[in-house]
C-alpha positions as CSV (number, residue, x, y, z in Angstrom):
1,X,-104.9,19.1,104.1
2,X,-108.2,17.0,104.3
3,X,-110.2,17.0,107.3
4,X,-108.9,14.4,110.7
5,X,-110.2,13.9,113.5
6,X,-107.8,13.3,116.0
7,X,-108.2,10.8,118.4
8,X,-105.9,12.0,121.6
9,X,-105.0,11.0,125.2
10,X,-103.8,13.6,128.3
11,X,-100.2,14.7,127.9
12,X,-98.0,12.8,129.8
13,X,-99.8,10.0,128.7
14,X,-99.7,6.4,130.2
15,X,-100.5,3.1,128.8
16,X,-104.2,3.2,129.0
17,X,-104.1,6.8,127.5
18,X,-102.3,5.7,124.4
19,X,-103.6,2.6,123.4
20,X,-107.3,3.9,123.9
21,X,-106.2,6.6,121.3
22,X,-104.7,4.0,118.9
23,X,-107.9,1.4,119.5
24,X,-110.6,3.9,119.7
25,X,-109.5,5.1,116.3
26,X,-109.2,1.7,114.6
27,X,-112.8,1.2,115.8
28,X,-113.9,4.9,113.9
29,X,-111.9,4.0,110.5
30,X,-113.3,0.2,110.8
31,X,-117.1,2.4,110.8
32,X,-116.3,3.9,107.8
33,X,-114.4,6.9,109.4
34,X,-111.3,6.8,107.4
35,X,-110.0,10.3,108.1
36,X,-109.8,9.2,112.1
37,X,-106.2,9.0,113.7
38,X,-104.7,8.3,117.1
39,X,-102.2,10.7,118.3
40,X,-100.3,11.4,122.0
41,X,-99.8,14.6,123.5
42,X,-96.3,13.4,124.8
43,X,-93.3,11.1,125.1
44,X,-94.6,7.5,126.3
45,X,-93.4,5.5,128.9
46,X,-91.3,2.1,128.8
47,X,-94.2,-0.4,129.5
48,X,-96.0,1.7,126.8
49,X,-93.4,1.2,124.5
50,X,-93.1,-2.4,125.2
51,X,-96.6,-2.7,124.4
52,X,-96.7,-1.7,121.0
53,X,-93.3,-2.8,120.3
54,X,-94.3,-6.6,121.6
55,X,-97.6,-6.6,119.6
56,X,-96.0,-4.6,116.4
57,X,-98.7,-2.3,116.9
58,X,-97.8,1.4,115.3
59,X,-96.4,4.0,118.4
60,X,-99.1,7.3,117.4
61,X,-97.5,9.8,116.4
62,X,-96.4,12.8,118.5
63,X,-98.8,15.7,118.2
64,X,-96.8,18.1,120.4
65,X,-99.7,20.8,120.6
66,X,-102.9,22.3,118.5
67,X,-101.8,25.8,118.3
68,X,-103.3,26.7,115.2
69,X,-101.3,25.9,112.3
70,X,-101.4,27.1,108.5
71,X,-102.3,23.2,107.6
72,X,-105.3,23.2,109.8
73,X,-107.0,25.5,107.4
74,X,-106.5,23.9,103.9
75,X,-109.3,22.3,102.6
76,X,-108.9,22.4,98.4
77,X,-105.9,20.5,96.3
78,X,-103.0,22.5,95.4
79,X,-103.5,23.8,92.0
80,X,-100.1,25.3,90.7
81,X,-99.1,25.8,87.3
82,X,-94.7,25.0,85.9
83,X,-92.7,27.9,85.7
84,X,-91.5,26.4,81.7
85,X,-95.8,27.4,80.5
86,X,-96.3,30.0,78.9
87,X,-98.2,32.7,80.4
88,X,-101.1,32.8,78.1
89,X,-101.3,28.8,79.1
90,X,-101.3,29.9,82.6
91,X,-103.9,32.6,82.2
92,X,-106.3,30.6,80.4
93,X,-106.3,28.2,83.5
94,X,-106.8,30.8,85.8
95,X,-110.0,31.7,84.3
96,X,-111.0,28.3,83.7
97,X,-110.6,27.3,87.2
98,X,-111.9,30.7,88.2
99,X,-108.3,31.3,90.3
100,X,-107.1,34.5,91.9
101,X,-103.9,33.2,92.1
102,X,-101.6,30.8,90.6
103,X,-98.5,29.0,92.3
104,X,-95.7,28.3,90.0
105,X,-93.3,26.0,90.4
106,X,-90.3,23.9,89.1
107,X,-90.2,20.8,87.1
108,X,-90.2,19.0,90.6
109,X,-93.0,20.9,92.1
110,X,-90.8,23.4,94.3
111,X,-92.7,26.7,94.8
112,X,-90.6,29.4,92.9
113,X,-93.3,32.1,92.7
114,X,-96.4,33.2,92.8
115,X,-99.1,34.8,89.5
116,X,-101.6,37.1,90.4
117,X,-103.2,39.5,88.5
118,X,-101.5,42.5,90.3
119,X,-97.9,41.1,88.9
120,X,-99.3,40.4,85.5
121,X,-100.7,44.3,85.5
122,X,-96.9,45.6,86.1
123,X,-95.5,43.5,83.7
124,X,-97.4,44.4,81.3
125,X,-96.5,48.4,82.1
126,X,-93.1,47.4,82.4
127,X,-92.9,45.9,78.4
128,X,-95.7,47.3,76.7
129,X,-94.1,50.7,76.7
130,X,-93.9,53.2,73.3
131,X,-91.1,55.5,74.8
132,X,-88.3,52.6,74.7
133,X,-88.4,48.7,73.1
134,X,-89.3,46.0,75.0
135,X,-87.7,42.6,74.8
136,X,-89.9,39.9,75.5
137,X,-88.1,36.1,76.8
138,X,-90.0,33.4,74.7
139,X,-89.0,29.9,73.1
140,X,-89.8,29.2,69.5
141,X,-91.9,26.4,70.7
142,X,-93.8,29.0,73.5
143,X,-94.5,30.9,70.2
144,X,-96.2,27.7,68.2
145,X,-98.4,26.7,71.3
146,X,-99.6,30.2,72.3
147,X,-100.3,31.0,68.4
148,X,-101.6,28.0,67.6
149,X,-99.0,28.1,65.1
150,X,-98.0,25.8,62.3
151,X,-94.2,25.2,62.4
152,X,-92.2,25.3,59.4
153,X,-88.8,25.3,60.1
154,X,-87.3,24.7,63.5
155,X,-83.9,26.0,65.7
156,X,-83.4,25.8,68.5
157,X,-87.0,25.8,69.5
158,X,-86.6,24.9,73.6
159,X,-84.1,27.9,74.4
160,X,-85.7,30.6,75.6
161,X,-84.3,34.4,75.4
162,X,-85.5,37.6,75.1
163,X,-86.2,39.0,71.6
164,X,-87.7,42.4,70.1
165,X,-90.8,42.2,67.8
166,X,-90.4,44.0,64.5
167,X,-93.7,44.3,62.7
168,X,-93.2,44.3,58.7
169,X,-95.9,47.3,58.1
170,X,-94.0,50.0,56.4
171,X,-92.1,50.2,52.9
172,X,-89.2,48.1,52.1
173,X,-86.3,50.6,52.6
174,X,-88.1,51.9,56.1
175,X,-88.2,48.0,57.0
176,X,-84.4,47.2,56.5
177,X,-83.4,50.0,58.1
178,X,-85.4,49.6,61.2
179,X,-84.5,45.6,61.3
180,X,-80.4,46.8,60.6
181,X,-81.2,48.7,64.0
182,X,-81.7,45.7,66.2
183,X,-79.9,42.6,66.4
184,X,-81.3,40.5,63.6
185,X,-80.1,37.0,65.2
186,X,-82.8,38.1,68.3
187,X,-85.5,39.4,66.4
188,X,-88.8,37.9,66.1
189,X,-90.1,39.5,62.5
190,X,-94.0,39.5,61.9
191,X,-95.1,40.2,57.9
192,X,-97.5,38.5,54.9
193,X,-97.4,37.9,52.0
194,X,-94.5,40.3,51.5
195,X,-91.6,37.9,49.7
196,X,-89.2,39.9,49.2
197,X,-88.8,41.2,53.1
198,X,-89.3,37.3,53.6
199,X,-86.5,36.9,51.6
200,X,-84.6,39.9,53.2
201,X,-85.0,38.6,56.6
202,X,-84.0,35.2,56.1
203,X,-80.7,36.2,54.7
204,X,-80.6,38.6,57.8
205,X,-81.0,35.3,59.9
206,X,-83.6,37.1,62.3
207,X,-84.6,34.5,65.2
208,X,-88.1,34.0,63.7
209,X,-89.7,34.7,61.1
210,X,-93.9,34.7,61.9
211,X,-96.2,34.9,58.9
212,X,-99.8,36.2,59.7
213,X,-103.1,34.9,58.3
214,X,-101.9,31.1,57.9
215,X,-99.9,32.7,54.9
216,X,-96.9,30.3,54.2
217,X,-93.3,31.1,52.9
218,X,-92.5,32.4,49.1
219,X,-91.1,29.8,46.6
220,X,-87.8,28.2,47.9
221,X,-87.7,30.1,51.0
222,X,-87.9,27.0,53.1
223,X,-84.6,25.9,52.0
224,X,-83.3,29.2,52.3
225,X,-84.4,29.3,56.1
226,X,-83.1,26.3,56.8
227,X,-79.7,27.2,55.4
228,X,-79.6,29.9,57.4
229,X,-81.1,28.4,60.6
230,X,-84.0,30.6,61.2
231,X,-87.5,29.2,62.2
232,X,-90.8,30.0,60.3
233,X,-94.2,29.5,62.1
234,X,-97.4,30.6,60.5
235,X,-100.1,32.6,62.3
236,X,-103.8,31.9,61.9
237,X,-104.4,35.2,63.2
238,X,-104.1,38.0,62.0
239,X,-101.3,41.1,62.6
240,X,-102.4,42.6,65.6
241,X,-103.4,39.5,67.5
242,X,-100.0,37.7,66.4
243,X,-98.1,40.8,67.7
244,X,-100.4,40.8,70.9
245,X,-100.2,36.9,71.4
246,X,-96.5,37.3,71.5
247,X,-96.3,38.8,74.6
248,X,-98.6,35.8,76.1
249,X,-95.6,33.6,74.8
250,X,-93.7,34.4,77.8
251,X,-92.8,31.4,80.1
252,X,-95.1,32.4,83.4
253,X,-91.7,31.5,85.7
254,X,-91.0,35.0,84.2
255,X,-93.7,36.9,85.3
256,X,-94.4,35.6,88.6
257,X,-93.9,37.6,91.8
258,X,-91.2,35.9,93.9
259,X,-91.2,37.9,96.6
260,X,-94.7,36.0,98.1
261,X,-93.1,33.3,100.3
262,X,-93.8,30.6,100.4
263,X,-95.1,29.5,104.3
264,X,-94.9,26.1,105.8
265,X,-97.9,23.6,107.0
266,X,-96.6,24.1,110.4
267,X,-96.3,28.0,110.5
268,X,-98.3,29.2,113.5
269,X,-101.3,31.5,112.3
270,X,-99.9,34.3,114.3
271,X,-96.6,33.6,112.2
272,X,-98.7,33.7,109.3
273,X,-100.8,37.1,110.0
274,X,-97.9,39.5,109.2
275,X,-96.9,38.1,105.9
276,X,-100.5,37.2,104.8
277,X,-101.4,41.3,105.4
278,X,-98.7,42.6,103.2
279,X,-99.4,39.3,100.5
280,X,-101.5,40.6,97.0
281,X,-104.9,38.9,96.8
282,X,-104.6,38.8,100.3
283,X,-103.2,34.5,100.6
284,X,-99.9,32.9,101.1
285,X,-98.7,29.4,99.2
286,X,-98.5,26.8,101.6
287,X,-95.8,24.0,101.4
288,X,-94.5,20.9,102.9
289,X,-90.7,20.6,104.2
290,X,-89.6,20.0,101.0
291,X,-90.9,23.1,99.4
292,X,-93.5,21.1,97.6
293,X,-97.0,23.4,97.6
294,X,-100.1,21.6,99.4
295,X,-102.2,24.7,99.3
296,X,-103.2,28.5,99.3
297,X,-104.6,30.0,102.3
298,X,-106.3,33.3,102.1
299,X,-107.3,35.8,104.5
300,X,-110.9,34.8,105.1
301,X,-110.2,30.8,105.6
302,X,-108.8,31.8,109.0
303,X,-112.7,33.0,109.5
304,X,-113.9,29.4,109.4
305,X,-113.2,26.6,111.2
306,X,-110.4,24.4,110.7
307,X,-110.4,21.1,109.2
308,X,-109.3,19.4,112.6
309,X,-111.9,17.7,115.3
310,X,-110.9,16.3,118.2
311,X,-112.0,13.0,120.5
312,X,-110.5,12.9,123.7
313,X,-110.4,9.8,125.6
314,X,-108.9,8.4,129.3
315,X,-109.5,12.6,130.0
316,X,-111.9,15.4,130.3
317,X,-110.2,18.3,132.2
318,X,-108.7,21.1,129.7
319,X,-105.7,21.2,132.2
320,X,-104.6,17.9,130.9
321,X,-105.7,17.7,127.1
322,X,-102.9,19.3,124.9
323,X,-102.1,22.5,124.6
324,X,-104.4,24.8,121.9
325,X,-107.8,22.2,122.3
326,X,-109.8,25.2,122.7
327,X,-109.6,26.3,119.2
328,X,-111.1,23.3,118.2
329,X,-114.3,21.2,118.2
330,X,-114.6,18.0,120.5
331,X,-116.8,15.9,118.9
332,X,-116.5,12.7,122.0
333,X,-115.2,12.4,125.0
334,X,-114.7,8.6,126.2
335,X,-113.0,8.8,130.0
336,X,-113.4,6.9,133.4
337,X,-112.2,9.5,135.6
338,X,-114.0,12.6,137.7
339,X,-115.8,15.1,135.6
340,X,-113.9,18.2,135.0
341,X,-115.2,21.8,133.7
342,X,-115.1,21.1,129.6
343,X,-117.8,23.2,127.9
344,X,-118.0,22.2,124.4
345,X,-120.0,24.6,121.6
346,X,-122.1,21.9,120.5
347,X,-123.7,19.0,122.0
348,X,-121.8,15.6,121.8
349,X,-121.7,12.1,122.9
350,X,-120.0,11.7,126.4
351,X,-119.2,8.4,127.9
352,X,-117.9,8.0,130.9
353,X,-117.8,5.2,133.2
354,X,-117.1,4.1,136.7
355,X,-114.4,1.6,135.8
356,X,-110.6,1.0,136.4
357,X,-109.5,2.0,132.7
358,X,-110.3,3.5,129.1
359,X,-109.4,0.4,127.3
360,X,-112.3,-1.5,129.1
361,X,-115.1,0.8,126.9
362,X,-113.1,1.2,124.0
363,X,-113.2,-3.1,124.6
364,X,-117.4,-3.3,124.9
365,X,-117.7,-0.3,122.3
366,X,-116.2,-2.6,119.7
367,X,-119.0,-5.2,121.1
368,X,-121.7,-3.4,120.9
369,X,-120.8,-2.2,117.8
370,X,-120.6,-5.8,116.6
371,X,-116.9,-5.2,114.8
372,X,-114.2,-8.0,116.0
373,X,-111.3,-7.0,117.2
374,X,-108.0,-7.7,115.5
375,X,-106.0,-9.6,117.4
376,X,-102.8,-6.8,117.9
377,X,-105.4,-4.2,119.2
378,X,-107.2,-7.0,121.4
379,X,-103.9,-7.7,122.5
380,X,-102.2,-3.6,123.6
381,X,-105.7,-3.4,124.7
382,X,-105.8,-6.1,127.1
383,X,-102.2,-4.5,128.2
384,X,-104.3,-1.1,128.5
385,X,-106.7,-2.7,131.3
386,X,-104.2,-4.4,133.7
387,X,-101.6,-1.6,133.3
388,X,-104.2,1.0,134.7
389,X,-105.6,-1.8,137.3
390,X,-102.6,-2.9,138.2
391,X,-103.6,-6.3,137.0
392,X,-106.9,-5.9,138.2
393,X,-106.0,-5.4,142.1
394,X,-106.4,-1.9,142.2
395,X,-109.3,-0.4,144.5
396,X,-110.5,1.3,141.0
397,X,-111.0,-2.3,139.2
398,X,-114.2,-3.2,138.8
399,X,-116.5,-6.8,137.7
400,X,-116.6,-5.0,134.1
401,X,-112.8,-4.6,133.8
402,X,-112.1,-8.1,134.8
403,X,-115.1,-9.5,132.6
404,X,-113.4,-7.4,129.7
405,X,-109.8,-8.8,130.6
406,X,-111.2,-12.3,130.4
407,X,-112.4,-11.6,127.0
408,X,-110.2,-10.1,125.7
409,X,-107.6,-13.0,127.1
410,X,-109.6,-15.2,125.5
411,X,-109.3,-13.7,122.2
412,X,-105.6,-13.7,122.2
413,X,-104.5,-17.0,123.9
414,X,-102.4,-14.3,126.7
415,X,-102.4,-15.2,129.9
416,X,-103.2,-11.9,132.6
417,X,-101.4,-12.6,135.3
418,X,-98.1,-13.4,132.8
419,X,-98.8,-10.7,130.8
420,X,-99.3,-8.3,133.6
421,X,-96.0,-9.4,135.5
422,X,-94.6,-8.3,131.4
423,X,-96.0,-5.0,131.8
424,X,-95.1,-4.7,135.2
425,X,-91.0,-5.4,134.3
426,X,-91.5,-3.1,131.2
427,X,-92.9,-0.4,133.9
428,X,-89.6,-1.2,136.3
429,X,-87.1,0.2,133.5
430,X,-87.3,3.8,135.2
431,X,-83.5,4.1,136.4
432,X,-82.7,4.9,132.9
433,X,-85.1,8.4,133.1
434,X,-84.0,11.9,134.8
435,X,-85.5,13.4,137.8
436,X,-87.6,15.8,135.8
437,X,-88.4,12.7,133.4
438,X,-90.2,10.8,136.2
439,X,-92.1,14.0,137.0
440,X,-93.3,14.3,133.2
441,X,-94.2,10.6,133.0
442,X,-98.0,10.7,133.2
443,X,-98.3,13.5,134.9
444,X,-101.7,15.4,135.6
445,X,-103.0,18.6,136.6
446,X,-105.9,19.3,138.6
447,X,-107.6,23.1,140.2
448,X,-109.3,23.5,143.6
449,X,-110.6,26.1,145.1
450,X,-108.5,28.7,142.4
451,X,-105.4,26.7,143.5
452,X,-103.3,24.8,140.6
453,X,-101.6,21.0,141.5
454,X,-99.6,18.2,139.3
455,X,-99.9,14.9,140.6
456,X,-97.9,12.3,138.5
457,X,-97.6,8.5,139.2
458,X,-94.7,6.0,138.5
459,X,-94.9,2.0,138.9
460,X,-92.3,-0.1,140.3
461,X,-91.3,-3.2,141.6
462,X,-88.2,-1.6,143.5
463,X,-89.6,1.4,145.3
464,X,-86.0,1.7,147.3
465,X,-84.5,2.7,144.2
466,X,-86.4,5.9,143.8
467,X,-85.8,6.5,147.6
468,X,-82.1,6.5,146.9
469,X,-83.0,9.5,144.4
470,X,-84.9,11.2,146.5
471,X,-83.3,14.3,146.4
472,X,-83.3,14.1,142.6
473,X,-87.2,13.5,142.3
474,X,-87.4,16.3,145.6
475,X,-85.7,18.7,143.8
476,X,-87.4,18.4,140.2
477,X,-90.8,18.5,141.9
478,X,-90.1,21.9,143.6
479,X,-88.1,22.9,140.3
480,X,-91.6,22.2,138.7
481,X,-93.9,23.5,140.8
482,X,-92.1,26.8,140.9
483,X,-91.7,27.2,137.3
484,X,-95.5,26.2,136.9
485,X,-96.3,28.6,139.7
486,X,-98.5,25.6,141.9
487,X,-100.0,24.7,144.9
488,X,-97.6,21.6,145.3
489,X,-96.1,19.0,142.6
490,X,-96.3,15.2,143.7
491,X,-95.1,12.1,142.4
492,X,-97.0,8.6,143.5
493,X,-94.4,5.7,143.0
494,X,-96.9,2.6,143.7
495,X,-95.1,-0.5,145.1
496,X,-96.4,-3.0,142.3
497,X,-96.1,-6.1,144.7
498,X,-96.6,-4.8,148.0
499,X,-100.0,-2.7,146.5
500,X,-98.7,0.5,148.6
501,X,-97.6,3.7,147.4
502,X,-94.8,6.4,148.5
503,X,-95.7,10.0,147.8
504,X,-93.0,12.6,147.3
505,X,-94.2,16.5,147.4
506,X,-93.0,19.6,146.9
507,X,-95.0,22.3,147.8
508,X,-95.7,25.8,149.7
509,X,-95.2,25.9,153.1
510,X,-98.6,26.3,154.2
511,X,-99.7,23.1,152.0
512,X,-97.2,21.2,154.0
513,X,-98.4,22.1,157.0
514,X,-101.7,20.7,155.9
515,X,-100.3,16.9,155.2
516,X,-101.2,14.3,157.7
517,X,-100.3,10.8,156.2
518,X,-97.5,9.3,158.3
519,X,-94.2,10.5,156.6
520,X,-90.7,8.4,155.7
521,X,-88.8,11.2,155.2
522,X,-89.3,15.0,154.8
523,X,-90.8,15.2,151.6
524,X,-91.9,11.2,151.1
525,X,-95.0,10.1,152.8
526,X,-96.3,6.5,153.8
527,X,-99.9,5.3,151.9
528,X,-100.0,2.0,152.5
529,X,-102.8,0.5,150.2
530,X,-103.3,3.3,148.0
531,X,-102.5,2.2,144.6
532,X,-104.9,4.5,142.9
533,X,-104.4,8.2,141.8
534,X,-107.6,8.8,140.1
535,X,-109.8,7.0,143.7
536,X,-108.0,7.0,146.4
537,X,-105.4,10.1,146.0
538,X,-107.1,12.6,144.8
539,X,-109.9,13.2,146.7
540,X,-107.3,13.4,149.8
541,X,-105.2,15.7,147.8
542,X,-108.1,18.2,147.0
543,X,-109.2,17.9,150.8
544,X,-105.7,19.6,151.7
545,X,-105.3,22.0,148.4
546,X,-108.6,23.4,149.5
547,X,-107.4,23.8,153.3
548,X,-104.3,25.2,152.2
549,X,-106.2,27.8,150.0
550,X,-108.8,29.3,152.7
């Protein structure tokens, strides 16, 4: 896997989140950083989904978590070798490559085994032994491409089966009797210049016959093997080498150690850790889904750091990037919300802003870098700013989000206040969600004074529809808050044409105690002009959470 950087929103993410991710990243590959892709931490919301649908924008794809995965630390191509080579084919590229292993696969690249040198040693114990004969599975045509052989006759020259080697060195009587002893249609018969056992063999029909020293048959052999169907290759080397290269003209699917599994991209490295101890050479094939191999990872890659680095942007609290970002380096942070506690290894750039949304500077970066904007991103980003300024009314938008709409409107031919009362029907579409659903949809967490809260926020132009759930969204908020052990779990649900907000809580009994905003309904509080989360609730909220924890 070759290096990304990820370009990534808060879970739960909203509109603003996701289409700073997708923008921000065009702007990076449009700089000449073409390994840069937007992701989401979560499952968007409908007026999210309407924007990049309406705009034919790509949706970035789901990245549920950064765990640490097997892929994360790939950095070379795959190098693997077919299981039909033969293993002298497969050696010689070890060493030329300077490998310590060797993946083999099938004739469609599936992983079937593994060559290392601790395989090769036992197979060579296991069939170069002088107490019992060995039988050695090679082709004809393995035979002419490890010997560097010059083929003669040919039969059958792809099939490949296991055959004894009989060396011609002792006197003719000795010879027949020893070749009588094995099956002569297996055999694979080395000699010279010896016609007669040339002869002798061929009416046999041995397998092979394999003449040393570039020797070639006796007068009228040829047609003699060919009657008989046995193949005649000639040797340039001598004897010894001929007999040795033999067993080099194994097929390497033969010799390789299938019990190394193969491990997926996605594997966890904790899921990795036991198999990679007991693996030889100390490294594990990695493969795709369809058991193609994309890699080998060894022991000491999970040392290093992995080929993933990380830009966060519409965040900057660890509570609300996704799950496993501390394993990996942040190399920006672009956000318009409070500063959280993030402590980064190296120094990076940091922008943050006092304005209403993350798709306003994502908007002037692109100016100031002097790129134009395509008109689809122009467009979702546009979509970005109203959505998180609630078409530029909320108390959070400021003269540089409305100068950036205007821009931005102008570059597209939309019109805001149409397009915003689109986003704001796209945002209505909530009936269709669960309880818990609406608590998921971009929710945040936030700390104060040791004690843990979730705030999440919903828009709608019929507030009285989540009333009538409101022992639904009641009940999933303390189902939530329980199983997340917090302070109290809230859900804003801001009144899109009136510009108020009702806030339903669940929460301990001593934060209840603490809430003072004039209340519909046990559980659902009155905030009439609040609109914003990030402004106007929050710094209320932490007031309470740190009352509640004294």
């Amino acid at each position: 896997m070759k290096k990304k950087i990820y370009v990534i929103g808060h879970r739960n993410p909203d509109t603003d989140s996701v289409v700073s991710a997708a923008a921000y990243a065009q702007l990076k590959q449009a700089q000449g950083v073409s390994h840069c892709a937007a992701v989401r931490a979560g499952k968007i919301n409908p007026q999210t989904e309407y924007v990049f649908t309406r705009f034919k924008v790509p949706i970035p794809e789901y990245l549920p978590d950064l765990i640490p995965k097997a892929g994360y630390y790939l950095t070379e191509e795959p190098v693997t070798v077919r299981e039909d080579v033969s293993l002298w084919e497969a050696l010689e590229q070890m060493q030329r490559e300077s490998l310590r292993v060797l993946p083999i696969v099938d004739k469609n690249g599936v992983y079937r085994a593994m060559l290392h040198y601790r395989n090769f040693a036992r197979y060579i114990i296991a069939n170069i032994n002088p107490h019992r004969k060995s039988y050695f599975p090679v082709s004809i045509d393995y035979l002419v491409d490890t010997l560097r052989a010059k083929a003669e006759v040919l039969f059958d020259n792809q099939t490949v089966k296991k055959s004894p080697i009989v060396v011609a060195a002792s006197y003719t009587a000795f010879f027949r009797r020893h070749l009588e002893e094995e099956r002569p249609d297996d055999a694979l018969v080395i000699m010279g210049d010896r016609w007669d056992l040339q002869e002798f063999s061929i009416r046999r029909k041995v397998r092979a016959l394999i003449l040393t020293n570039g020797l070639t048959l006796g007068p009228g052999l040829a047609d003699l093997a060919r009657e008989n169907r046995v193949s005649v290759i000639s040797s340039p080397y001598d004897t010894s080498s001929t007999a040795m290269l033999i067993f080099y003209s194994a097929p390497v699917g033969a010799v390789g150690d299938d019990s190394v599994p193969l491990m997926r991209c996605t594997d966890t490295v904790k899921k990795l850790r036991p198999p990679l101890a007991q693996a030889p050479s100390r490294c594990l094939p990695i493969g795709d889904e369809a058991g193609h191999v994309v890699g080998v990872l060894f022991e000491g890659d999970l040392i290093r750091d992995p080929n993933i680095e990380v830009i966060l942007v519409d965040h900057n609290e660890p509570s609300q990037a996704v799950e496993g970002l501390e394993h990996y380096r942040i190399i920006e942070v672009i956000d318009h919300h409070r500063l959280g506690n993030l402590a980064t290894r190296d120094p990076i750039t940091f922008i943050n802003k006092v304005v209403g949304a993350t798709c306003t500077i994502i908007t002037n970066l692109y100016r100031e870098a002097g790129i134009q904007i395509e008109k689809s991103i122009a467009s979702i980003l546009l979509c970005g700013i109203l959505s998180d300024t609630l078409i530029l009314q909320s108390a959070t938008a400021t003269a540089t989000d409305r100068e950036a709409a205007e821009y931005l409107a102008s570059l597209t031919g939309l019109h805001i206040e149409q397009l915003g009362q689109d986003l704001q029907l796209a945002a209505g579409r909530l009936n269709a969600y669960s309880a818990r659903e609406l608590v998921e949809l971009d929710q945040k967490e936030y700390r104060e004074a040791g004690a843990a809260y979730s705030v999440s926020q919903i828009e709608t132009d019929d507030p009285e529809s989540m009333i009538a759930r409101k022992g639904e969204l009641l009940g999933a908020l303390e189902t939530f808050r329980l199983e997340q052990e917090r302070l109290f779990a809230a859900i804003l649900v801001t009144d899109v044409t009136l510009l108020d907000s009702l806030l339903f809580v669940a929460g301990t009994k001593n934060f209840m105690g603490q809430i003072n905003f004039p209340k519909l309904e046990e559980g659902i509080y009155i905030l009439k002009g609040v609109v914003s989360r990030k402004k106007q609730l929050i710094p209320l909220l932490s007031e309470l959470a740190e009352k509640a924890a004294e």
